[in-house]
Phi, psi and omega in degrees: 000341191288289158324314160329301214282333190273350179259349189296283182311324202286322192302277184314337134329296168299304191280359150274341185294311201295336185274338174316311152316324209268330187284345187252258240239065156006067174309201185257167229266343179304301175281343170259004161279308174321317193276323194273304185287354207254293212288310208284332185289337181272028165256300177313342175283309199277345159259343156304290207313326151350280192306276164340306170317286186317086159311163177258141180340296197326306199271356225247328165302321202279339166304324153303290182324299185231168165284176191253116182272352154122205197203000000 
């Protein structure tokens, strides 16, 4: 899980740089439809998987206890 979450941060981080870029120093209109479609969906991606990551009080035993097998 550990490796999730640092490749989680490293994904949001470029996808934030990248869209930062497309918004200040206004490229040509190719690279910033590129950027929107690649970069925004791995930001929502890598910030659910955060989000996920992050047990809840409640929960945080059962997790130790057993792994987690999808649903």
């Amino acid at each position: 899980m550990n490796k999730m979450k640092i490749a989680s941060y490293i994904i949001l981080i470029v996808s934030i740089l990248a869209i930062l870029y497309a918004l200040i120093f206004n490229p040509a209109d190719w690279i910033v439809y590129a950027i929107a479609i690649v970069c925004i969906p791995f930001l929502v991606l890598s910030f659910g998987l955060l989000t996920m990551s992050k047990p809840i009080k409640e929960e945080e035993e059962e997790r130790r206890e057993e792994p987690f097998t999808g649903y």
